[in-house]
N, C-alpha and C positions, 0 to 999 in steps of 0.2 A: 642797305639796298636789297637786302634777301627778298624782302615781298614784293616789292620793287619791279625788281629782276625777275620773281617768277610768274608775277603777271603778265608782262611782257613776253616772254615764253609761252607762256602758255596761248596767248593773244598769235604768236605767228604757228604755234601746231593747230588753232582752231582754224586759222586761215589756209591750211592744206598744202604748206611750203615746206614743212620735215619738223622733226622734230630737234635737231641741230640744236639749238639753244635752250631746249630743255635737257637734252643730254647734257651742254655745257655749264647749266645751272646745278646740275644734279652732281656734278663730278664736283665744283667750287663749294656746295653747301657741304659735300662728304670731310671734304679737305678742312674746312672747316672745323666741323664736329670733331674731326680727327685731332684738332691741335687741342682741344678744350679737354678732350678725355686725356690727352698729356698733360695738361694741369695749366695748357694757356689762358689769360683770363681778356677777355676781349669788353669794355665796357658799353655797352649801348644806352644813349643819352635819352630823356623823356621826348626828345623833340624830333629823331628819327623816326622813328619806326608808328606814325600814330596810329591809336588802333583799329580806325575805318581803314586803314590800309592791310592791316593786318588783316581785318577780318573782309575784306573784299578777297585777298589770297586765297583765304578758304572757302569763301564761297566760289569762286571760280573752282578752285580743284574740284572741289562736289561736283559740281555743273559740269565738269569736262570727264567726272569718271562717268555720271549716269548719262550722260552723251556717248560714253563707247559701249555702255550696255545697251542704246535703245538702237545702235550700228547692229550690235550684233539680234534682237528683234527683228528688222526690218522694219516688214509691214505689219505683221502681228499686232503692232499695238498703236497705230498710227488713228482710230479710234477715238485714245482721250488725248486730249488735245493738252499738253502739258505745258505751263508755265515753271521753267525751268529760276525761275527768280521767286516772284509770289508766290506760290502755292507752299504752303506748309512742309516743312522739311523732311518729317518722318513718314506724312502721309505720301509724299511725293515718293522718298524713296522706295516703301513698302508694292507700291502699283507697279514701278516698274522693276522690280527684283522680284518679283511676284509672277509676271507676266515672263521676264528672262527664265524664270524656273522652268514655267509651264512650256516654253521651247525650245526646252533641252539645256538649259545654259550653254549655250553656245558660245566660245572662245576664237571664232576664228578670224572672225573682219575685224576687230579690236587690237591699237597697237599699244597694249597695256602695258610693255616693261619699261619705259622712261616715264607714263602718269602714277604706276603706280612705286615706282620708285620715287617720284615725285611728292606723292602725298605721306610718304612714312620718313622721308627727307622731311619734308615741313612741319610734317609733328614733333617729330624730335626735335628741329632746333627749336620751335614756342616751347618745348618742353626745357631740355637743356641749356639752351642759351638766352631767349625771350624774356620770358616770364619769369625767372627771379630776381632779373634785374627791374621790374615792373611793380608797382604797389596795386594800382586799381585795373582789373582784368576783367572786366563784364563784360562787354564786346566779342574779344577774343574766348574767354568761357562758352559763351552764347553762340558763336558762329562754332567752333570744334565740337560741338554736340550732333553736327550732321555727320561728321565721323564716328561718332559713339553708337549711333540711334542704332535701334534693334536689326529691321532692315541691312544695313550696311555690317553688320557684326555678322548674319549672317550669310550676306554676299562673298566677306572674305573667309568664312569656312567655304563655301561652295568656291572661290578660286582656288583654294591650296588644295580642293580635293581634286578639281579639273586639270589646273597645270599640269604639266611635266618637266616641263625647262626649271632645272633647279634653281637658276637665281629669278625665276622670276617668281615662284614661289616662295623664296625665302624673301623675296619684295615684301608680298600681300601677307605674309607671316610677321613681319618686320611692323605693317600696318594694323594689325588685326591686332600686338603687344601696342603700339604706343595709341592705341585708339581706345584700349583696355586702362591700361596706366593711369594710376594716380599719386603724385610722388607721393600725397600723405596718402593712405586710403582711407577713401569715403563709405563710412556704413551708413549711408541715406538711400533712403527708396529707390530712384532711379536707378542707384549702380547695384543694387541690389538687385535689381528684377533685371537686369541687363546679367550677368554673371548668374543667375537661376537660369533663362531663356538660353545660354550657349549652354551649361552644361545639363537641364532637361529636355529642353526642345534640340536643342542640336548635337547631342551627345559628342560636346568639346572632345573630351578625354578618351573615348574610343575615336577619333575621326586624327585626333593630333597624335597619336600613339601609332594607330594605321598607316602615318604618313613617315613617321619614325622607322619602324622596320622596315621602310619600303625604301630606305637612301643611305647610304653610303659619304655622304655631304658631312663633315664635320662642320661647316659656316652653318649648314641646314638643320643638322640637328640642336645646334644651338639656340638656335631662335626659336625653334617650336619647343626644347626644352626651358626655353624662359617664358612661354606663354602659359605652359602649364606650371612654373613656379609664379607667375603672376596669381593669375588665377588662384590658386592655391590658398598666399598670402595675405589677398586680397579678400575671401568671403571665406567665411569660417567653415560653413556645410561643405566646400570643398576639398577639406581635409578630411573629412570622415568616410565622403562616397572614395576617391580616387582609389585607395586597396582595394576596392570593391570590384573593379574594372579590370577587364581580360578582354585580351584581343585575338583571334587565329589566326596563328601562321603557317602559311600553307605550306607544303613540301618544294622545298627548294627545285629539285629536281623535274618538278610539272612549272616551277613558278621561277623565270629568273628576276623577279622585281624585288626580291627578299633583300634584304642587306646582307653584305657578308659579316657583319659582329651578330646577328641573329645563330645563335644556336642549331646547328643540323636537326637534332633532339628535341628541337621546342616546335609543342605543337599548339599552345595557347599561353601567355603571358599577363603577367602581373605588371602596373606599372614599376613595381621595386625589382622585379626579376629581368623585365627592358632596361632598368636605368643602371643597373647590374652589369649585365652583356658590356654598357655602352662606357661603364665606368672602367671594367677592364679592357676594352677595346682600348680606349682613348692613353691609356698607358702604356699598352705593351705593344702597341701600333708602331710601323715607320713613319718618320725619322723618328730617332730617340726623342721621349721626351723630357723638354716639352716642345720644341722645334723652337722654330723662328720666329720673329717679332708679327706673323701673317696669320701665323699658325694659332688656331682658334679653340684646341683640345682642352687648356684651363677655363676659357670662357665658359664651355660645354659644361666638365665637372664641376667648375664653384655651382649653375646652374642647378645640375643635379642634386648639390648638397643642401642647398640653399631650401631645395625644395622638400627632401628630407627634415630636415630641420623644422619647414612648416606641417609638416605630416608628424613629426614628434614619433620618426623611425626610431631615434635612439632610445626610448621605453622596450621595445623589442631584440635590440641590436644584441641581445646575448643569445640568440635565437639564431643569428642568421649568420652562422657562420663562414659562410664567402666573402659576404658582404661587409664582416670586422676584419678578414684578411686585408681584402682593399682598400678599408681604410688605416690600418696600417703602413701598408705600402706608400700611402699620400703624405701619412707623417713625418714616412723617416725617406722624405726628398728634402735634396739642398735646401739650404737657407742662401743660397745667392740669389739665383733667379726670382724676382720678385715676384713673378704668377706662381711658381711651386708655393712661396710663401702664402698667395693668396689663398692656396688651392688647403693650405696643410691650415691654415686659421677655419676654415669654410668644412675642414673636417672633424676640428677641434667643436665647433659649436654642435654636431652633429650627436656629437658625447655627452651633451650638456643633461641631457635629459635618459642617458643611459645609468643600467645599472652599475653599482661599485663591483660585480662580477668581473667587471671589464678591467680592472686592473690587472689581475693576473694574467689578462690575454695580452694583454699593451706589454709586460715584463717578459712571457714568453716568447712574444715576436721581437723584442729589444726594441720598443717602439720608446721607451720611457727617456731613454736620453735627447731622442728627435721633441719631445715634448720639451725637454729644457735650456733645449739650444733655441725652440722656438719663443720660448716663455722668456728666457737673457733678450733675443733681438727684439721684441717684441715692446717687452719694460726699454730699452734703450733708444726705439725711436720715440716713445710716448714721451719720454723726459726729454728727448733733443726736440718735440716739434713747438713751436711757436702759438701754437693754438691750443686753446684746454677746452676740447669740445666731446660731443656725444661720438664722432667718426673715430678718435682716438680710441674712447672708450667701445665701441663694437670690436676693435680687434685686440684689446687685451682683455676685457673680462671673463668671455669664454674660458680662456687658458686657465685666468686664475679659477673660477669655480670650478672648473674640470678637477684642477689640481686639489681642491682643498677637499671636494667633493670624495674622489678617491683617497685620500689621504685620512679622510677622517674614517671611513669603514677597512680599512685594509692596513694591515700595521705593515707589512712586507714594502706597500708602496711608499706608504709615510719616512721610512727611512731612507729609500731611496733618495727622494727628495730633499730629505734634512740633508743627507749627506752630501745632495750639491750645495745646498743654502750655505750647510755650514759646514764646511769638508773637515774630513776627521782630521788631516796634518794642523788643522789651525785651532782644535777643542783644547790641546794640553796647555798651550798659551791662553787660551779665554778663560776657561777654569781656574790657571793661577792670577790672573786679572778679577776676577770674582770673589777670590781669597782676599789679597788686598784691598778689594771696596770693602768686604765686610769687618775688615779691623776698625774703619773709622764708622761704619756704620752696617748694623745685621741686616736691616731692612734696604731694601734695591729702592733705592732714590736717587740713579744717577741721568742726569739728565739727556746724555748722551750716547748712542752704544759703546760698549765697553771695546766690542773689536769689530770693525766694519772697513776695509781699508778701502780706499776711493778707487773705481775700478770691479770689485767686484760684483757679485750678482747680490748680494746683500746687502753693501751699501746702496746699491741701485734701487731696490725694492724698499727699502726702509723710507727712502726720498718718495714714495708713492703715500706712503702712510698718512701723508699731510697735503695731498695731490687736492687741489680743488675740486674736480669732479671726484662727484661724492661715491660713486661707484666702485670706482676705481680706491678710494681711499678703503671702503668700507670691504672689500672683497682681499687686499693686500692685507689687512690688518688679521682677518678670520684667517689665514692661510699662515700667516707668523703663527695666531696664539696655538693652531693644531701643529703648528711644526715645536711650536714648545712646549708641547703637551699639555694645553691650555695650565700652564704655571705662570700666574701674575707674576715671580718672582724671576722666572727667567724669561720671559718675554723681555723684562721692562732692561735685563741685563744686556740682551740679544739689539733693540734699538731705544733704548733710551726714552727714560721719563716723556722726554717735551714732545717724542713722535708719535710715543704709544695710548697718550693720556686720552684721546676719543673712544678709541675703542677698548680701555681698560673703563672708562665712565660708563661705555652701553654694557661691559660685564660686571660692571658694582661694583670696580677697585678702585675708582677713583671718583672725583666728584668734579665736574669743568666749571669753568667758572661761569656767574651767573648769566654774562652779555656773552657768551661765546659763542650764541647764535643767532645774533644780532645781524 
C-alpha cells in the first residue's frame, strides 16, 4: 500500500487541507524501513505493488516538488506556461530551477519538510525494499530518473545551502544520497556526467564540507558524510580531486556558525583533516561512546572510513600521525557492542592498503591484541552463519590480509600472532606429536591437524581453509603458510593434509586431483 497511500497524501496536501497524512505516511514508511535494517524481511508479491502505480508515485512527488518551487516564484515565471505532466522531464525541471535561481531561490512560501522528506522516504523504500524483491523495473527505472536529472541534483545542493532547519536539511541531504545511489554502481554515461556536473559545476565537495563545519548535528553530519562517500566510490576521478579541496574557516569569535569539533586554530581544512576533528569529536564526545541505540556517532565514523578506504588514505597512513592514533583507539573498542565492532572492521579495511611500517605503531599502542579478539569473533560468526555469501566475506577478509600483510614484512608481528594461533603452553605437546608421526612416517602426510582442539582459534580458522567462498579460503590458507614459515612440512602438521592440499597445490607441493574443479 506504500504507493498507494502516498498518492492519496499527497492528493489531500495538493488539495490545501494540511499536510496531516503525509506526515502520517512519512512516520509509517520510516517505521518501516526501520524494521528491515533490523533484519525484518517483509515479502512483496508481483501483484501488489504494479509498476504504473509505482511509477505514478513518483511522478506525483516530482510534480508536487516543482509545484512548491513555482510557489515560491510567484509571478516571475508564470510566462511559460508549463505542462507539469507532458513536457519532458529534464527540460521541465532545468526552466524552473533555472528561473527559482534567478530569484533568489527563495524558501519561504514552500512547506518543504513533510515533501521532501517524502521523496527521500520513497527512494529508499524502491531502493531497499521494492526493487529487489522485483525482476523487471523499466517503469520504475524510467520514472526515478526525474529525481536523478541534472536540474534536480542541483536544486538539492542549492536547498542544503539555503536551509537552516537542521532536519530539514538533512531531508534534502537524505534526497540528494538516494537520488545519487546505485546499489551496483554504474559506469555508464549518464551517471557519469551527472557525478562530473555536482562535483565541476557545482563544487559538491567544497559546498558539503562548508556545511560540515557549520553544524554540530551528528544525524547531520552523517548524511552529508555519506554523500561524499557516495560520491567518492561511485566515480573514480573523485578519488583523486577530493585531497585537493580546502575549505576556510572563519574565526570563531567573529563567526558563531562554526562547529564546536572545528579546531580554534584551523584556519583552512583538508577534507582528511575535517574528517579528523570529526573522527575524534565523535569518540571523545558526551555520552560515552558509543551512546544509545538513537545515537548516530558509528554511523558517522564507519562513513568516514568507508570513505578513506575509497580515497586509498591507508598508502599515506604512516605519514599521519593523529590520524593512526585514532585509529587505533577504534581498534581497541569492545567487541560487544555490535557498532564498535562495525566501526573496528571499517578501520581494519582502512589498513588494507597501508604500509607494513604500521605494525610497529599497532604493537606500540597495544593495538595488536584488539586485532585478535576481532579476527576470533569475526572467524566465529562466518562459520555460525547459515549463508556462504560475499557480506560474510567483506567482514572477514580485511582482517585476514591485514594480518598476513603485516606478518609477512615484520618478524616482531608475525610472532605475535603465531603465538595467539599457536600459544607457546601448547608447542611442547605438538612437537612431541610430530616426533611420533615421524617414527611411522618422515614425511607430513597426516591428514588431519596433529593438535587443533575444537574451541580454539586454530581449530576455527583451519575449518575456513576449505570454506566455499573462495576468498575466504584463499587468504586463511596464505596467513597459516606465513605463520609456518612458509614450511610445507609444518603447515601440513599445523592442519592437515585434507585442509591444506589447495593451497599446498597453488604452492607446488601438492598436485589436486584432476575434477577438483569441476
Amino acid at each position: 500500500d506504500v504507493p498507494a497511500l502516498l498518492i492519496a497524501a499527497l492528493d489531500e496536501s495538493s488539495a490545501g487541507t494540511g499536510n496531516d497524512k503525509l506526515d502520517e505516511w512519512n512516520d509509517t514508511v520510516e517505521e518501516l524501513l526501520l524494521s528491515l535494517s533490523g533484519g525484518a524481511k517483509i515479502e512483496i508479491k508481483a501483484s501488489e505493488e504494479p509498476a504504473e502505480v509505482v511509477a505514478n508515485a513518483v511522478n506525483r512527488l516530482h510534480q508536487n516538488l516543482l509545484q512548491e518551487i513555482l510557489k515560491e516564484v510567484g509571478d516571475g515565471i508564470c510566462n511559460h506556461n508549463f505542462d507539469l505532466v507532458g513536457e519532458p522531464y529534464n527540460e521541465q525541471s532545468r526552466l524552473i530551477v533555472e528561473k527559482w535561481k534567478e530569484s533568489g531561490m527563495p524558501t519561504a512560501a514552500g512547506d518543504w519538510d513533510p515533501l521532501c522528506r517524502a521523496c527521500k522516504n520513497f527512494l529508499r523504500w524502491l531502493l531497499q525494499s521494492y526493487m529487489p524483491s522485483r525482476r523487471r523495473l523499466t517503469q520504475e527505472l524510467e520514472a526515478i530518473q526525474k529525481f536523478k536529472s541534472i536540474p534536480m541534483l542541483e536544486f538539492y545542493l542549492c536547498l542544503i545551502d539555503k536551509f537552516e532547519k537542521t532536519e530539514l536539511v538533512r531531508h534534502v541531504a537524505n534526497l540528494l544520497f538516494y537520488s545519487t545511489f546505485n546499489p551496483i554502481p554504474a559506469n555508464d554515461e549518464k551517471t557519469n556526467k551527472a557525478f562530473d556536473f555536482l562535483i565541476n559545476e557545482c563544487n559538491f565537495f567544497t559546498r558539503i564540507m562548508e556545511k560540515l563545519i557549520a553544524t554540530d548535528s551528528i544525524p547531520l553530519c552523517t548524511v552529508l558524510s555519506r554523500n561524499i562517500h557516495n560520491v567518492v566510490a561511485s566515480y573514480a576521478p573523485a578519488a583523486k580531486l577530493l585531497p585537493e579541496i580546502r575549505v576556510v574557516v572563519a574565526a570563531k569569535e567573529s563567526d558563531s556558525s562554526c562547529a564546536g569539533w572545528v579546531s580554534e586554530s584551523a584556519q583552512d581544512l583538508s577534507y582528511l583533516q575535517l574528517s579528523q576533528s570529526l573522527l575524534e569529536f565523535s569518540i571523545t564526545t558526551t555520552p560515552p561512546f558509543p551512546g544509545d541505540e538513537s545515537d548516530l556517532r558509528c554511523e558517522l565514523i564507519q562513513e568516514i572510513l568507508r570513505t578513506f578506504y575509497a580515497m586509498q588514505v591507508g598508502l599515506s597512513l604512516h605519514n599521519e600521525g593523529r590520524l593512526m592514533t585514532t585509529i587505533c583507539q577504534l581498534l581497541k573498542l569492545d567487541c560487544v557492542d555490535k557498532r564498535c565492532i562495525e566501526c573496528k572492521g571499517s578501520a581494519v579495511s582502512v589498513l588494507m592498503d597501508s604500509s607494513s611500517e604500521l605494525a610497529r605503531i599497532l604493537q606500540e599502542n597495544d593495538a595488536v591484541s584488539s586485532l585478535l579478539d576481532l579476527l576470533n569473533l569475526q572467524v566465529s560468526n562466518t562459520l555460525g552463519s547459515t549463508q556462504v555469501d560475499d557480506t560474510g566475506a567483506a567482514a572477514l577478509i580485511p582482517i585476514l590480509v591485514v594480518l598476513y600483510k603485516f606478518c609477512q614484512n615484520s618478524a616482531d608481528f608475525r610472532e605475535l600472532i603465531k603465538s595467539a594461533v599457536f600459544p607457546a603452553q601448547d608447542e611442547e605437546y605438538f612437537r612431541g606429536l610430530i616426533q611420533e608421526e615421524k617414527k611411522t612416517n618422515p614425511k607430513a602426510t597426516n591428514m588431519s591437524p596433529l593438535d587443533a582442539p575444537e574451541g580454539t582459534l586454530r581449530h576455527k580458522m583451519i575449518k575456513l581453509l576449505t570454506w566455499p567462498q573462495g576468498h575466504i579460503k584463499r587468504f586463511s590458507g596464505e596467513l597459516f603458510w606465513i605463520l609456518c614459515d612458509s614450511d610445507s612440512q609444518e603447515f601440513v602438521y599445523r592442519v592437515g593434509m585434507g585442509n591444506g592440499v589447495p593451497l599446498l597445490s597453488m604452492k607446488g607441493f601438492a598436485e589436486m586431483p584432476a575434477n577438483a574443479y569441476s
